[in-house]
N, CA, C and O atoms as CSV, one atom per row, in Angstrom:
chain,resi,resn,atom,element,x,y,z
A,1,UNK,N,N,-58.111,111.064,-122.569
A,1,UNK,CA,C,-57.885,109.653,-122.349
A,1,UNK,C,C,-58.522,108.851,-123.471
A,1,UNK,O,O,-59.695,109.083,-123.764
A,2,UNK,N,N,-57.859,107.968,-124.085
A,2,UNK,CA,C,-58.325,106.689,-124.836
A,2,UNK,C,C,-58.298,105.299,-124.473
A,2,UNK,O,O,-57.247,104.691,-124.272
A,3,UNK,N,N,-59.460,104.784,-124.387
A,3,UNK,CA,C,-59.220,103.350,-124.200
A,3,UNK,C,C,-58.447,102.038,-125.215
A,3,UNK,O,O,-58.259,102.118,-126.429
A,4,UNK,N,N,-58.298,101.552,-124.845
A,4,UNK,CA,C,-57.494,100.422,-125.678
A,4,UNK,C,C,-57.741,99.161,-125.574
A,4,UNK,O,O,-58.374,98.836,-124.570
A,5,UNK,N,N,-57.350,98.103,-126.511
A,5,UNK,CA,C,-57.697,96.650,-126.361
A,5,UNK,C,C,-56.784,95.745,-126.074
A,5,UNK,O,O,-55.890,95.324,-126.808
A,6,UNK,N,N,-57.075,95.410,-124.805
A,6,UNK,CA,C,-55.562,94.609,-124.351
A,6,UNK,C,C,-55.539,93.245,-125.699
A,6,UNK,O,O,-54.392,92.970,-126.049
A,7,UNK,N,N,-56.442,92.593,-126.280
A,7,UNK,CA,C,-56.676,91.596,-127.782
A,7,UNK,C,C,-56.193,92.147,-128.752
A,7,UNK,O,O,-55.677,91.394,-129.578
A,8,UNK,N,N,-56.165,93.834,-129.068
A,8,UNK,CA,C,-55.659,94.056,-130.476
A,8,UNK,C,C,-54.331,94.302,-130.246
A,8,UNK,O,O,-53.716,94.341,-129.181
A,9,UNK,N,N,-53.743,94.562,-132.048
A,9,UNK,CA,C,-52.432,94.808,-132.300
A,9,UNK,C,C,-51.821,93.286,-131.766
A,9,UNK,O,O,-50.627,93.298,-131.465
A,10,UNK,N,N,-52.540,92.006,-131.632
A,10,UNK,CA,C,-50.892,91.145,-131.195
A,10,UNK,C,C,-50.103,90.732,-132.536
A,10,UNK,O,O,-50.874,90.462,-133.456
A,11,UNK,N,N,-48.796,90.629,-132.836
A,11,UNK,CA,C,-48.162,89.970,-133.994
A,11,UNK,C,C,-48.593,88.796,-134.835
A,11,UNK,O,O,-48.759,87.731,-134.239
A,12,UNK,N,N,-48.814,88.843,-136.239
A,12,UNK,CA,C,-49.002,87.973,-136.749
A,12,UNK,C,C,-47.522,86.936,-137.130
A,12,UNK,O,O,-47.360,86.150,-138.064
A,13,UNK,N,N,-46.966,87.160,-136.460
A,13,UNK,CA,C,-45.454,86.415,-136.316
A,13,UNK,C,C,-44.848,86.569,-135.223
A,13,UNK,O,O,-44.060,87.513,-135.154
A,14,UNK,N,N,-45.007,85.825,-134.231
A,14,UNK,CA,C,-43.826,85.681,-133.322
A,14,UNK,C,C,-42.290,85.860,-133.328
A,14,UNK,O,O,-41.488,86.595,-132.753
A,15,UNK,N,N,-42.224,84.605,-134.466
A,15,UNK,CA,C,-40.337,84.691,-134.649
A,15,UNK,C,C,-40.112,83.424,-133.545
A,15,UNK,O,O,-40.935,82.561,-133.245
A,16,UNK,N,N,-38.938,83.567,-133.116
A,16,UNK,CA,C,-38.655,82.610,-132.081
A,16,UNK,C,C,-38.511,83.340,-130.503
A,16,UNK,O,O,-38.028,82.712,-129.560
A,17,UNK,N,N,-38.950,84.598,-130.394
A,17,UNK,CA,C,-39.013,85.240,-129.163
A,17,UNK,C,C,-40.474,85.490,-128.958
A,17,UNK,O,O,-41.281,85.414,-129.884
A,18,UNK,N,N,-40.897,85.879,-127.354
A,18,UNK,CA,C,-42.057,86.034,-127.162
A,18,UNK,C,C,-41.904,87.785,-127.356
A,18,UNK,O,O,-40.922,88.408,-127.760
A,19,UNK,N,N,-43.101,88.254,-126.961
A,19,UNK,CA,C,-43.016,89.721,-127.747
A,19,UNK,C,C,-43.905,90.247,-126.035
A,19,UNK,O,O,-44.860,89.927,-125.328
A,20,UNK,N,N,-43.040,90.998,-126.087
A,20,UNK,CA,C,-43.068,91.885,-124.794
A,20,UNK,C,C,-43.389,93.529,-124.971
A,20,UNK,O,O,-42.724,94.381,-125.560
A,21,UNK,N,N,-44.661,93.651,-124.240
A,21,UNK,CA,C,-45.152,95.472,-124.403
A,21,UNK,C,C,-45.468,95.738,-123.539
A,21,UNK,O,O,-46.414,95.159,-123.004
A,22,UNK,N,N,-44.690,96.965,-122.860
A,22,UNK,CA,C,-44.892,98.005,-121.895
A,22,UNK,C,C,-46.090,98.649,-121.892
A,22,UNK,O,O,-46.347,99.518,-122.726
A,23,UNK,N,N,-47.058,98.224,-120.810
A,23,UNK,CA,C,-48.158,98.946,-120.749
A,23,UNK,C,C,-48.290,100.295,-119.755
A,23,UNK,O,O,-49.004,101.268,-119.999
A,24,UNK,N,N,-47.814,100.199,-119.103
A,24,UNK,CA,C,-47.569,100.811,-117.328
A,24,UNK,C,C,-46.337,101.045,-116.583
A,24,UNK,O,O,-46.004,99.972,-116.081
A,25,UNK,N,N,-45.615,101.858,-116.325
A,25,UNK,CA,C,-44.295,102.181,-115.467
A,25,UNK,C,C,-44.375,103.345,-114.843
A,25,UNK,O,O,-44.647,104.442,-115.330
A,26,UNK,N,N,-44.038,102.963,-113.339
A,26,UNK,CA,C,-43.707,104.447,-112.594
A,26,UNK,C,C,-42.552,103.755,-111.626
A,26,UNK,O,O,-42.009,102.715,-111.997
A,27,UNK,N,N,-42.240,104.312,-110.504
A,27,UNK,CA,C,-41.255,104.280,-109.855
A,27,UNK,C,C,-41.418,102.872,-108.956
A,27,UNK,O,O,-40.352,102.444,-108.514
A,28,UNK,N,N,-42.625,102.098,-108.629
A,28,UNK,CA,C,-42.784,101.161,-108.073
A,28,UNK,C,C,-44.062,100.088,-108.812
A,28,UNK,O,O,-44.596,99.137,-108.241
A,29,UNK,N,N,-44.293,100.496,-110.006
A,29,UNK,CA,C,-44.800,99.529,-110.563
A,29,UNK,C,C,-44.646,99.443,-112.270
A,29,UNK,O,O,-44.472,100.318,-113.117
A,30,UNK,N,N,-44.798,97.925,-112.354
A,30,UNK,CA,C,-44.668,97.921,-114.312
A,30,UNK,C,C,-45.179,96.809,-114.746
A,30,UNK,O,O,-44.801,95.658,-114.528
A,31,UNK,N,N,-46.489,97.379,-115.682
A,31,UNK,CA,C,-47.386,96.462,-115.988
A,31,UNK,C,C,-47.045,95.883,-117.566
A,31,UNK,O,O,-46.436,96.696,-118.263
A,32,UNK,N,N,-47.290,94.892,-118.049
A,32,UNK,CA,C,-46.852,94.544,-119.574
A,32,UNK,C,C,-47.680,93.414,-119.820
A,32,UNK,O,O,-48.238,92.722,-118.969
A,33,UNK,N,N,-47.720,93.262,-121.276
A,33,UNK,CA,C,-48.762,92.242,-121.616
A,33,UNK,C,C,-47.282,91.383,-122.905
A,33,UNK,O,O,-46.345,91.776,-123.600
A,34,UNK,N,N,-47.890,90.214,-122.573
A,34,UNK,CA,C,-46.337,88.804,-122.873
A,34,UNK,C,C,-47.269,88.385,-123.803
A,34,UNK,O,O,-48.445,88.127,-123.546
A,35,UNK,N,N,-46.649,88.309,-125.064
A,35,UNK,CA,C,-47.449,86.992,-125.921
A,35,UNK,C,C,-46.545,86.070,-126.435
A,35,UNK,O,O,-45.672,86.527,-127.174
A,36,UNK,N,N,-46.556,84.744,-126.188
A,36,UNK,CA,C,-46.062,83.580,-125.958
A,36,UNK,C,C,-47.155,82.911,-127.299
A,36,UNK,O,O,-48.380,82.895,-127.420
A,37,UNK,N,N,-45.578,82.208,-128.510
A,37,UNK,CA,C,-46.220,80.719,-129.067
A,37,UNK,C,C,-45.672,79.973,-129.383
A,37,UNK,O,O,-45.503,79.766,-130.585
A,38,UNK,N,N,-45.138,79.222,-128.427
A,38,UNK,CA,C,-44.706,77.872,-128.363
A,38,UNK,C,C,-43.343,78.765,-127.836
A,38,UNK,O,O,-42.673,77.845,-127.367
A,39,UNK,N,N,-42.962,79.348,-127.740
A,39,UNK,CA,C,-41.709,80.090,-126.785
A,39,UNK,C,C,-41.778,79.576,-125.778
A,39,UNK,O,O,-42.864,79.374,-125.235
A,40,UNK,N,N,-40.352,79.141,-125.129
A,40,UNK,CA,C,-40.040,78.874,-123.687
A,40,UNK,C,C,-38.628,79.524,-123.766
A,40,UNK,O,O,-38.059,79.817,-124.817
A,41,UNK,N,N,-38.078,79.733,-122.345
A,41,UNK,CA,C,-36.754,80.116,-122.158
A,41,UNK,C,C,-35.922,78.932,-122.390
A,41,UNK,O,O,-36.423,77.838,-122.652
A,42,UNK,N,N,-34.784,79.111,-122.308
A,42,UNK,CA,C,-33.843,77.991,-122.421
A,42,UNK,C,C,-33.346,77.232,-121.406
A,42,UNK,O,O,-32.917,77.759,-120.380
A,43,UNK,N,N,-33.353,76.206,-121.553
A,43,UNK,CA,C,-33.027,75.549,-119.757
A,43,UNK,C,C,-32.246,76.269,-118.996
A,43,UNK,O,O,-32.554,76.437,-117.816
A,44,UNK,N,N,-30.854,76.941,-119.640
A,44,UNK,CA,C,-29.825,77.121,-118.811
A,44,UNK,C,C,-30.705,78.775,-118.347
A,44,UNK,O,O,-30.359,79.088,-117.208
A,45,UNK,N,N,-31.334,79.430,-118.739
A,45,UNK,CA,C,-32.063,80.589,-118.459
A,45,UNK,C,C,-33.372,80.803,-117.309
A,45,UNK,O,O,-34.455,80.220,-117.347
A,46,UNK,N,N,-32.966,81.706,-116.404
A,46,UNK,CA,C,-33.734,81.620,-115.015
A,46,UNK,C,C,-34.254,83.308,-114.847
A,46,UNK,O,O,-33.424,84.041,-114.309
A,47,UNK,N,N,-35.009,83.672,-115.095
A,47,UNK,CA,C,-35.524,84.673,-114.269
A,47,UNK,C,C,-35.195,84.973,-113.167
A,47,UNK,O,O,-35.471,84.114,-112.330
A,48,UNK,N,N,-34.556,86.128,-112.684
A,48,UNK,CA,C,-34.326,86.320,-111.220
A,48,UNK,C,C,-34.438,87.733,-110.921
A,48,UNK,O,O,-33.403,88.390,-110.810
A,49,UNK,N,N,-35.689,88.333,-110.763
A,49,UNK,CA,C,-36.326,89.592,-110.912
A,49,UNK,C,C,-36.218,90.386,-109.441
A,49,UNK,O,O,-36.347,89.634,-108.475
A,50,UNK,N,N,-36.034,91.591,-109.180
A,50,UNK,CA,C,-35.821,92.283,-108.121
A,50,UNK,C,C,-36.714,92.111,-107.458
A,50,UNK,O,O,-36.610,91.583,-106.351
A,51,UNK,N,N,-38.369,92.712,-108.210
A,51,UNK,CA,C,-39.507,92.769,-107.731
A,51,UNK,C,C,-40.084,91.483,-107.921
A,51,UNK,O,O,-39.785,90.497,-108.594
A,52,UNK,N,N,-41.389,91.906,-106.797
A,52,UNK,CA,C,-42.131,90.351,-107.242
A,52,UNK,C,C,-43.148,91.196,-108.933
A,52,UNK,O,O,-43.232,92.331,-109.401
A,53,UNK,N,N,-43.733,89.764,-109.314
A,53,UNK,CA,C,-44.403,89.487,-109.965
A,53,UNK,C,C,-45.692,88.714,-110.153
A,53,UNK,O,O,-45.509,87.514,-109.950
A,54,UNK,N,N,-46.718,88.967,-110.420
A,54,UNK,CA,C,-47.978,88.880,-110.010
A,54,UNK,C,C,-48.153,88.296,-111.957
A,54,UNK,O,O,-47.473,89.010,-112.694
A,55,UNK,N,N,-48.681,87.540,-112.455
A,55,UNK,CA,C,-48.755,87.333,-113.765
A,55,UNK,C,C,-50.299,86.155,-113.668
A,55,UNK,O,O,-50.780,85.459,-112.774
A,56,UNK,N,N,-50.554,86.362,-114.701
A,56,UNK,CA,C,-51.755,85.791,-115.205
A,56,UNK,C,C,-52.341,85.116,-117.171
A,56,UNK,O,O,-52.561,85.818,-118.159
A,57,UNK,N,N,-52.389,84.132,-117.088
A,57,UNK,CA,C,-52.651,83.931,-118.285
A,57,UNK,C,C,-53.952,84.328,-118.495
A,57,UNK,O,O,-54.880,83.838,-117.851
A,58,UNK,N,N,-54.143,85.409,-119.573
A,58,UNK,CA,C,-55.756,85.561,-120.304
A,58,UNK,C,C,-56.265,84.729,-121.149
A,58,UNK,O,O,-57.486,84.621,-121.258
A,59,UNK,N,N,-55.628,84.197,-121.691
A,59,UNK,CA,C,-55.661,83.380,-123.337
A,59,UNK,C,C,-54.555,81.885,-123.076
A,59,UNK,O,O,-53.683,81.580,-122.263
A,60,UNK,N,N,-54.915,81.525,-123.750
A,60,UNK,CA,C,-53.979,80.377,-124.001
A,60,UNK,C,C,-53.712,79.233,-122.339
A,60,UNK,O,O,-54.306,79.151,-121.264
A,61,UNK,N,N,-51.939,78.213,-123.245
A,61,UNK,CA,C,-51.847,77.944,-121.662
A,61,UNK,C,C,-50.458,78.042,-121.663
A,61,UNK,O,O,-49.822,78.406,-122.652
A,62,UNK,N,N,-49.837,77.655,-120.329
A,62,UNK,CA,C,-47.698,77.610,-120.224
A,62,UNK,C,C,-48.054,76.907,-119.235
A,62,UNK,O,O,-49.159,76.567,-118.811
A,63,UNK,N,N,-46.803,76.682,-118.840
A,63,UNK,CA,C,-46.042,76.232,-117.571
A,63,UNK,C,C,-45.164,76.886,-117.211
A,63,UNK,O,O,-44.597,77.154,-118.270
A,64,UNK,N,N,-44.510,77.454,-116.272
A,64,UNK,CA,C,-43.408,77.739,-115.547
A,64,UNK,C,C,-42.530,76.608,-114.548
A,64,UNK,O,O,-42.995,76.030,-113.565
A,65,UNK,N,N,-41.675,76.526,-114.885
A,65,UNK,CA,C,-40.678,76.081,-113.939
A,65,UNK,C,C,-39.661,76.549,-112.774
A,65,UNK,O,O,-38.714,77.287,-113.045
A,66,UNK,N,N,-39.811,76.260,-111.962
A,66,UNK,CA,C,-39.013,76.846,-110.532
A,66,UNK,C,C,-37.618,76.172,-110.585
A,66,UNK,O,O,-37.366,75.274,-111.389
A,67,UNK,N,N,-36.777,76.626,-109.737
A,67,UNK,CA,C,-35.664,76.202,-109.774
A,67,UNK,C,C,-35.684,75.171,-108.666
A,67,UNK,O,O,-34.750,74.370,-108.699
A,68,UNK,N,N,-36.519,75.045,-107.745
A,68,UNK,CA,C,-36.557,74.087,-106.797
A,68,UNK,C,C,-37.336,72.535,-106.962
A,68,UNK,O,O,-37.834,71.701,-106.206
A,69,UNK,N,N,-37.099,72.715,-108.520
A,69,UNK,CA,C,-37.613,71.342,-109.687
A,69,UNK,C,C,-39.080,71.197,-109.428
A,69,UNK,O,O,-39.450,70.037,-109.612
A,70,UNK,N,N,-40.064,72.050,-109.042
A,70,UNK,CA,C,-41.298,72.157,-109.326
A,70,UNK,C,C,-41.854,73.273,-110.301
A,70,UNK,O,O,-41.111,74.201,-110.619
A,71,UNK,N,N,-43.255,73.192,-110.820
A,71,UNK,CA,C,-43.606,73.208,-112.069
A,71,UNK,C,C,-45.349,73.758,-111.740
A,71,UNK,O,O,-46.133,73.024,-111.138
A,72,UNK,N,N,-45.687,74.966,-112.187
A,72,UNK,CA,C,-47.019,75.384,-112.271
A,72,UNK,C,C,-47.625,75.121,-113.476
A,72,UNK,O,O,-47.048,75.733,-114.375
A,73,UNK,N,N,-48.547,74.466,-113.865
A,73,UNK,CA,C,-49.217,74.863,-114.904
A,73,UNK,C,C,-50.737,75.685,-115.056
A,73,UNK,O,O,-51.760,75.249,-114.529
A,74,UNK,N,N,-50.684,77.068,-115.948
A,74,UNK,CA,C,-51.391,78.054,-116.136
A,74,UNK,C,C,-52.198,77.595,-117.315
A,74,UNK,O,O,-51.781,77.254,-118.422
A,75,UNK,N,N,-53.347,77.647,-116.902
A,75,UNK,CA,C,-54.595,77.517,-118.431
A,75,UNK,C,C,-55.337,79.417,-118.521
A,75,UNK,O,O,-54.574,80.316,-118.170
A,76,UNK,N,N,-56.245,79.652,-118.820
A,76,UNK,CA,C,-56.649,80.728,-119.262
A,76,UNK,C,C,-57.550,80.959,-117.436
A,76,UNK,O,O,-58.389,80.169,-117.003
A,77,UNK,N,N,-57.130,82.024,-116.806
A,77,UNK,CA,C,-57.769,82.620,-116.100
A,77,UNK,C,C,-57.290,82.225,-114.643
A,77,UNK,O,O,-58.037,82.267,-113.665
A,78,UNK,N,N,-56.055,81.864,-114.608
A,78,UNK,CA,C,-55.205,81.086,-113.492
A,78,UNK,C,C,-54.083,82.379,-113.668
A,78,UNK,O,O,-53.720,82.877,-114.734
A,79,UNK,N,N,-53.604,82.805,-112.127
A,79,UNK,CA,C,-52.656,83.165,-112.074
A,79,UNK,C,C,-51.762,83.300,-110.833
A,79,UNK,O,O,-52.327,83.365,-109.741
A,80,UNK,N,N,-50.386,83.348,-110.894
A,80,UNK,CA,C,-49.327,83.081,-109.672
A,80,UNK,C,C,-48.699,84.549,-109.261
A,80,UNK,O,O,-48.391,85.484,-110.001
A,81,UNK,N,N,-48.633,84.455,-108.130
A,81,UNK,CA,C,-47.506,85.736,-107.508
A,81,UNK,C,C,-46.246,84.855,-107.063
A,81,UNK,O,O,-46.086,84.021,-106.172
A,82,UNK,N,N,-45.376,85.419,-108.105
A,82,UNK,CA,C,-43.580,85.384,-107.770
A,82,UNK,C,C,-43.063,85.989,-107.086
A,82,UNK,O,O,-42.946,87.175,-107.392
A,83,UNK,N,N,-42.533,85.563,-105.925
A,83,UNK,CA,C,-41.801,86.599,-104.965
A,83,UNK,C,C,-40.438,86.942,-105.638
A,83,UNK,O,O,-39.689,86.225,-106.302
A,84,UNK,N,N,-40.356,87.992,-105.344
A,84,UNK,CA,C,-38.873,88.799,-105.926
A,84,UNK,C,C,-37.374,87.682,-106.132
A,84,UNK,O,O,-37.256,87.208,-105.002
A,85,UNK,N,N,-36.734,87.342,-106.627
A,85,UNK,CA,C,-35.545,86.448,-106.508
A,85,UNK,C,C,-36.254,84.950,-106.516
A,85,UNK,O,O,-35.473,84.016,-106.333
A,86,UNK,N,N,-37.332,84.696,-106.665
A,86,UNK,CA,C,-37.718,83.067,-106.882
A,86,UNK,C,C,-37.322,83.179,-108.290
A,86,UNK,O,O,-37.620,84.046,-109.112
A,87,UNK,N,N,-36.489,81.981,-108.424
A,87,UNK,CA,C,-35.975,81.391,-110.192
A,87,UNK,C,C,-37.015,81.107,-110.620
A,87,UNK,O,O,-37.965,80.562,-110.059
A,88,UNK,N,N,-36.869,81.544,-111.888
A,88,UNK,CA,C,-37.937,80.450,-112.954
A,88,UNK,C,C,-38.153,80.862,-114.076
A,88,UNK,O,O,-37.672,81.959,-114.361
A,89,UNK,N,N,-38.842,80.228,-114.959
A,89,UNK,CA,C,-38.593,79.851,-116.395
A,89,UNK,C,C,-40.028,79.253,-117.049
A,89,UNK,O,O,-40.987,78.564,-116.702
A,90,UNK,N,N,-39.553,79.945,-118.171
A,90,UNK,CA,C,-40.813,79.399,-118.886
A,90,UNK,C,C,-40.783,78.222,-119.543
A,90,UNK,O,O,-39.841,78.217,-120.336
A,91,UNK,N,N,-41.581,76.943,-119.558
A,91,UNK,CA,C,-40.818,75.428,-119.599
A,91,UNK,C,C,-41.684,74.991,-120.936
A,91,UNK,O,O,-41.419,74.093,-121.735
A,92,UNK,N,N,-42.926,76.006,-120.929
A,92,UNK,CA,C,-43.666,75.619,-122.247
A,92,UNK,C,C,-44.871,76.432,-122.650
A,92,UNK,O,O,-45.567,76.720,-121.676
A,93,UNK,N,N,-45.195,76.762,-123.489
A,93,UNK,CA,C,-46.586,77.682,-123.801
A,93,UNK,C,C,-46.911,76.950,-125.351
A,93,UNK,O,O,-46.163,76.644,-126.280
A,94,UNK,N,N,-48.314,76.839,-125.159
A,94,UNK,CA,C,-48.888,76.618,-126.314
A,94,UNK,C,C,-48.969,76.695,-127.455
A,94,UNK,O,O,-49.710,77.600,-127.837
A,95,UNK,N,N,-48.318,75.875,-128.509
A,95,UNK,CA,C,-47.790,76.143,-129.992
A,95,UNK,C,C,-48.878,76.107,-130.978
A,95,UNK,O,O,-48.663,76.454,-132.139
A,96,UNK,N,N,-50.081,75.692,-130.570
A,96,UNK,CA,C,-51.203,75.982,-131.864
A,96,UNK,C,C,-52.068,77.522,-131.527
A,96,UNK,O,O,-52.992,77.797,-132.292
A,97,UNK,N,N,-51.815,78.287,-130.628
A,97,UNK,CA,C,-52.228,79.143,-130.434
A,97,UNK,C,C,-51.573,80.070,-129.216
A,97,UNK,O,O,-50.636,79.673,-128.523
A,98,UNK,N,N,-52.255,81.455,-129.052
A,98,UNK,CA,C,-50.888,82.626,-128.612
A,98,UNK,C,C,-51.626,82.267,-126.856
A,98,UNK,O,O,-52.804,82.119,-126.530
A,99,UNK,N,N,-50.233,82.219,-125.939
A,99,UNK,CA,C,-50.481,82.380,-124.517
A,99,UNK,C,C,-50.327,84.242,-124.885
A,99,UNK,O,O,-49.529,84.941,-125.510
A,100,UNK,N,N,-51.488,84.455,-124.152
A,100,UNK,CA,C,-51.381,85.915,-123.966
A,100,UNK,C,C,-51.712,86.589,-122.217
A,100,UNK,O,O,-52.781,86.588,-121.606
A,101,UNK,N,N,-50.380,87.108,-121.785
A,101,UNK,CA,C,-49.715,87.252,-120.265
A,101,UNK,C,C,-50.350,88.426,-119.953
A,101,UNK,O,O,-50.575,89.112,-120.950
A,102,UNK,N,N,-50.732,88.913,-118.866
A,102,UNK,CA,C,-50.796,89.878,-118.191
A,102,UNK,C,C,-49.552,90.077,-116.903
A,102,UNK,O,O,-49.826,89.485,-115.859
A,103,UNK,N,N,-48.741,90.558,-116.916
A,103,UNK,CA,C,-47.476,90.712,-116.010
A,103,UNK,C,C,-47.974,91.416,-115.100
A,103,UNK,O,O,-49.116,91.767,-115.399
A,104,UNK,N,N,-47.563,91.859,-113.916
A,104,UNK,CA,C,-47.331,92.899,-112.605
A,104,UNK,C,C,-46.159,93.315,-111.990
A,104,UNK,O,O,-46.172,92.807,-110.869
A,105,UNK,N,N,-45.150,93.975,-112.140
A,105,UNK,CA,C,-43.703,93.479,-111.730
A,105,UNK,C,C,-44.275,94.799,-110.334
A,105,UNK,O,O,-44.912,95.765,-110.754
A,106,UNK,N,N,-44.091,94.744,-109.340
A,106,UNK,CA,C,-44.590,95.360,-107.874
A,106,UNK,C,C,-43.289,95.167,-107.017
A,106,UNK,O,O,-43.270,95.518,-105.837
């Protein structure tokens, strides 16, 4: 076994997508770490995930948007559980520095 740093290796370039890495998968769970800068989805774009989702900002901040026109906002050490099929979207993450996600998809 080796340990690892969920801080190292993030991109020194984003691009215009957030950058998504598989940390964890088995048959009922999948863990990933999201780095977000200044990335949001596109309005017309909704998340609508089988499983729920358990997510947490480490770093940085976002917002998410629901489809039922309400709006969370996440700073560093705040985090939400998505029930499976709740819409939503990422409406904004922090452009002078990286939102960095901890996911749970369960």
């Amino acid at each position: 076994m080796k340990s690892q740093n969920f801080f190292s290796g993030i991109p020194l370039d984003l691009g215009k997508e957030e950058f998504f890495e598989l940390l964890v998968k088995n048959d009922t769970v999948m863990i990933e770490r999201i780095i977000s800068k200044s990335q949001k989805s596109q309005e017309s774009d909704w998340y609508d995930q089988e499983k729920n989702e358990w997510v947490m900002v480490l770093r940085g901040k976002a917002v998410l948007s629901f489809d039922d026109q309400t709006s969370v906002q996440l700073n560093e050490g705040d985090f939400i559980n998505i029930s499976a099929h709740k819409k939503h979207r990422v409406a904004w993450t922090d452009p002078e520095n990286e939102t960095i996600w901890l996911a749970v998809h369960y």
